[in-house]
PyMOL CGO cylinders between C-alpha atoms (Angstrom):
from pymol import cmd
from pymol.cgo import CYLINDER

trace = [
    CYLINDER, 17.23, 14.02, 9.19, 18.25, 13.69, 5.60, 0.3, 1, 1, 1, 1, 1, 1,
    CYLINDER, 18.25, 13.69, 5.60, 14.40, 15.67, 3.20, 0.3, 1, 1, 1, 1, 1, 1,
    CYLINDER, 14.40, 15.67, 3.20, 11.81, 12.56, 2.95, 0.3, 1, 1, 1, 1, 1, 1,
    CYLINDER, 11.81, 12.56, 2.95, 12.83, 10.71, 5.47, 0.3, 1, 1, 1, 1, 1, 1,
    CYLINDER, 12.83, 10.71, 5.47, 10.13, 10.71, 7.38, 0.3, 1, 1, 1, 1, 1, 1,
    CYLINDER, 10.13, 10.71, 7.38, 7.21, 8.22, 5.93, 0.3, 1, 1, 1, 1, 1, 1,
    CYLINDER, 7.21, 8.22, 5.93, 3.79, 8.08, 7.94, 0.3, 1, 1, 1, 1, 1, 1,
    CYLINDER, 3.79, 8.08, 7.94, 3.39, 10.65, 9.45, 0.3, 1, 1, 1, 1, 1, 1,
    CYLINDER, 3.39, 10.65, 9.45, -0.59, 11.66, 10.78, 0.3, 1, 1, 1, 1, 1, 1,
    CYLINDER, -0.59, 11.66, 10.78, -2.44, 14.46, 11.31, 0.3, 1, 1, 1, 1, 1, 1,
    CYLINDER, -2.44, 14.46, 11.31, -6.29, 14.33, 12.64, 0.3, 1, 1, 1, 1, 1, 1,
    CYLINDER, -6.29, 14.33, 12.64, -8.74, 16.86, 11.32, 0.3, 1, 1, 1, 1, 1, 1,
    CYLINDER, -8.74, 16.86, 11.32, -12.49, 16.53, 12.15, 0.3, 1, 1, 1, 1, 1, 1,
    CYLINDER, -12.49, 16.53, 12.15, -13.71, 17.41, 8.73, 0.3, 1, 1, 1, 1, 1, 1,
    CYLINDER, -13.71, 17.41, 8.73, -11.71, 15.49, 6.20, 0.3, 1, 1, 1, 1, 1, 1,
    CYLINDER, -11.71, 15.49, 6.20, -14.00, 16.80, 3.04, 0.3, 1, 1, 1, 1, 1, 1,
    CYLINDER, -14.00, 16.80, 3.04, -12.65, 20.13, 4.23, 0.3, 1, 1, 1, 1, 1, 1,
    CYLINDER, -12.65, 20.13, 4.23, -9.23, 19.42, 5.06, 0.3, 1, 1, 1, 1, 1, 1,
    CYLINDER, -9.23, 19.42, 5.06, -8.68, 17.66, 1.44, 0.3, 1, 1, 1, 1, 1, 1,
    CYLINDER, -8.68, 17.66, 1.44, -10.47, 20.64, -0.56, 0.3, 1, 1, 1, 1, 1, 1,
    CYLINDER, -10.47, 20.64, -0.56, -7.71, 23.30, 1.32, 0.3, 1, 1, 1, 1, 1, 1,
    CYLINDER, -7.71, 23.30, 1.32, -4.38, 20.80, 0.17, 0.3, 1, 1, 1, 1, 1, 1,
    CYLINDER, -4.38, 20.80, 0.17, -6.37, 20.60, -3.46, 0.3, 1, 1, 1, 1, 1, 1,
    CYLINDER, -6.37, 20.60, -3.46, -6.66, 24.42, -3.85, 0.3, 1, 1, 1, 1, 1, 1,
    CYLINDER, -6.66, 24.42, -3.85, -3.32, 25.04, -2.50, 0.3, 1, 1, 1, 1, 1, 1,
    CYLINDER, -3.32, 25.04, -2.50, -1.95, 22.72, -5.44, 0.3, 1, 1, 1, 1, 1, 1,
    CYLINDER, -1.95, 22.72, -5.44, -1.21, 19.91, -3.03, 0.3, 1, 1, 1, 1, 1, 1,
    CYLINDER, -1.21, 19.91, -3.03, -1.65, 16.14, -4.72, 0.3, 1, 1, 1, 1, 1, 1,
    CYLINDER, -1.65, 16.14, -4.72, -3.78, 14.59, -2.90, 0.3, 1, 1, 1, 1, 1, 1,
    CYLINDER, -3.78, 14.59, -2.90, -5.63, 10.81, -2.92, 0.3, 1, 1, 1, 1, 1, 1,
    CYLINDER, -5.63, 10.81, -2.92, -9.15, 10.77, -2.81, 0.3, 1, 1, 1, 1, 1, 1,
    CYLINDER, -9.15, 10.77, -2.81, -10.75, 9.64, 0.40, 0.3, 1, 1, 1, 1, 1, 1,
    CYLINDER, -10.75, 9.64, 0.40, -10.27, 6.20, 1.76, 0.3, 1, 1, 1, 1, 1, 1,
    CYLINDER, -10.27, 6.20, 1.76, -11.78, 4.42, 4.02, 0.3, 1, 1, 1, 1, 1, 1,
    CYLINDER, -11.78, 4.42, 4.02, -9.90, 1.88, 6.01, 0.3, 1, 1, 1, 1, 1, 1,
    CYLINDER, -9.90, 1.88, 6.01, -11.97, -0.41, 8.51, 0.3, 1, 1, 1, 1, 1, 1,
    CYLINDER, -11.97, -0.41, 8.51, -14.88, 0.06, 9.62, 0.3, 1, 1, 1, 1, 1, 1,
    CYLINDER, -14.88, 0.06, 9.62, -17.14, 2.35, 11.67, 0.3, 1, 1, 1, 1, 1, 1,
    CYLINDER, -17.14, 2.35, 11.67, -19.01, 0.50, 14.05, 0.3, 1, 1, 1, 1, 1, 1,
    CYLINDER, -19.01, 0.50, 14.05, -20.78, 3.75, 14.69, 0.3, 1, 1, 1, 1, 1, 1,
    CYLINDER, -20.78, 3.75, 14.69, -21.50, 5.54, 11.42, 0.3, 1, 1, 1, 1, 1, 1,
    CYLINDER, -21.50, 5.54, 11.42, -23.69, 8.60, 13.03, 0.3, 1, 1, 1, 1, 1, 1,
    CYLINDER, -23.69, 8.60, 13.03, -22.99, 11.09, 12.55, 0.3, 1, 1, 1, 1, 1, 1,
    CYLINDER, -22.99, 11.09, 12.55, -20.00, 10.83, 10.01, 0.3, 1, 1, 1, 1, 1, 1,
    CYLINDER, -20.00, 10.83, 10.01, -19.53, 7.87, 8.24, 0.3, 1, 1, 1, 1, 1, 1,
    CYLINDER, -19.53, 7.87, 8.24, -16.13, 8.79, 7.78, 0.3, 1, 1, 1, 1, 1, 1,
    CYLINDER, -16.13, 8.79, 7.78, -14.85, 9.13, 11.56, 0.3, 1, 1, 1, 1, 1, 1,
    CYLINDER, -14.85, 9.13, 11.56, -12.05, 7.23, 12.37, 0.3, 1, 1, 1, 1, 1, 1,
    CYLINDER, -12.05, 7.23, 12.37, -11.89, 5.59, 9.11, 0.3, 1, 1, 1, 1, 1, 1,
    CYLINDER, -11.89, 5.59, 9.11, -11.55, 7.74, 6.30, 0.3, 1, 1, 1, 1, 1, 1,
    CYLINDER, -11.55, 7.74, 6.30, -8.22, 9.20, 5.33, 0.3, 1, 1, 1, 1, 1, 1,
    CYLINDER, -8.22, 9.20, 5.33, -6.31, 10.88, 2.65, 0.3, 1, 1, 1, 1, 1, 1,
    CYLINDER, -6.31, 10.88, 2.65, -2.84, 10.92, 1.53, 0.3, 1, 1, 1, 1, 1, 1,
    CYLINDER, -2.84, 10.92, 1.53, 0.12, 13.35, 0.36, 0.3, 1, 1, 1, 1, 1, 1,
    CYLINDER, 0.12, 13.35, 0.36, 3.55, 14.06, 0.21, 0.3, 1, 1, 1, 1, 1, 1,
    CYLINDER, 3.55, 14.06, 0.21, 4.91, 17.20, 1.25, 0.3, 1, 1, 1, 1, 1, 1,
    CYLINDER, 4.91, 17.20, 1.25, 7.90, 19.44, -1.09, 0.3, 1, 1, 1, 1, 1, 1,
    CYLINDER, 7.90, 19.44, -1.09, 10.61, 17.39, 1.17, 0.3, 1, 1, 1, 1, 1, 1,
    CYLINDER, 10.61, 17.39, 1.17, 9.31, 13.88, -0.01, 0.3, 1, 1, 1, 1, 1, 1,
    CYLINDER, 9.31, 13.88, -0.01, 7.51, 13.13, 3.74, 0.3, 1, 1, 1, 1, 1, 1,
    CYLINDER, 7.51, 13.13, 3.74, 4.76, 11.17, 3.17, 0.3, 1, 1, 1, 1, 1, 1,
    CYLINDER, 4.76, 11.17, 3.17, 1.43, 12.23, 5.69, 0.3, 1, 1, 1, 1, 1, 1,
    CYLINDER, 1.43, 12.23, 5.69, -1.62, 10.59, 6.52, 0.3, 1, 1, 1, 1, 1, 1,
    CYLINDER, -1.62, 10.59, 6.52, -4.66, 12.97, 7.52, 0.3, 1, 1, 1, 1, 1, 1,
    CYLINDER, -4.66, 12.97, 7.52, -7.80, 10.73, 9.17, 0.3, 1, 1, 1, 1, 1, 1,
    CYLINDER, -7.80, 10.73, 9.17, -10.78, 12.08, 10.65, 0.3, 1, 1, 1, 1, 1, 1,
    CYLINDER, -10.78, 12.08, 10.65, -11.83, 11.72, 13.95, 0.3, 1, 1, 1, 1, 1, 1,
    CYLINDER, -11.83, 11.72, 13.95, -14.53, 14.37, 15.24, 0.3, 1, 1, 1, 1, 1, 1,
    CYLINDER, -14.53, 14.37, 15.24, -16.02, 12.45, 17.63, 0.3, 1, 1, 1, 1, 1, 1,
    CYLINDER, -16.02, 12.45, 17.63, -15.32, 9.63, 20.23, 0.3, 1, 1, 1, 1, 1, 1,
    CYLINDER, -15.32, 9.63, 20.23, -17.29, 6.80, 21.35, 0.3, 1, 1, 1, 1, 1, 1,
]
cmd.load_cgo(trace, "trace")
């Protein structure tokens, strides 16, 4: 596959605060959280299942990271 060919790809972290401070400090440009949908169960994390943040890596590939740490 030809560098940035790849669009969308995901990875699932359980702390997304966490996960987006370690791309920052490694110089990564990064969005800002985003929520997309809605959490029918907010509790514990507001954030799980719905909040993401997006980069694209040296090659062009562009990744989604979401948080999920729980299932219900």
């Amino acid at each position: 596959m030809a560098p940035g060919s790849l669009q969308g790809l995901q990875l699932v972290v359980s702390d997304l605060h966490a996960a987006r401070a370690q791309l920052v400090e490694r110089g990564v440009e990064v969005s800002e959280i985003r929520v997309l949908g809605e959490n029918r169960n907010p509790e514990p994390d507001p954030l799980d299942n719905v909040g993401f943040v997006f980069f694209d890596d040296p090659d062009g590939n562009s990744w989604a990271v979401q948080q999920i740490s729980t299932r219900g």
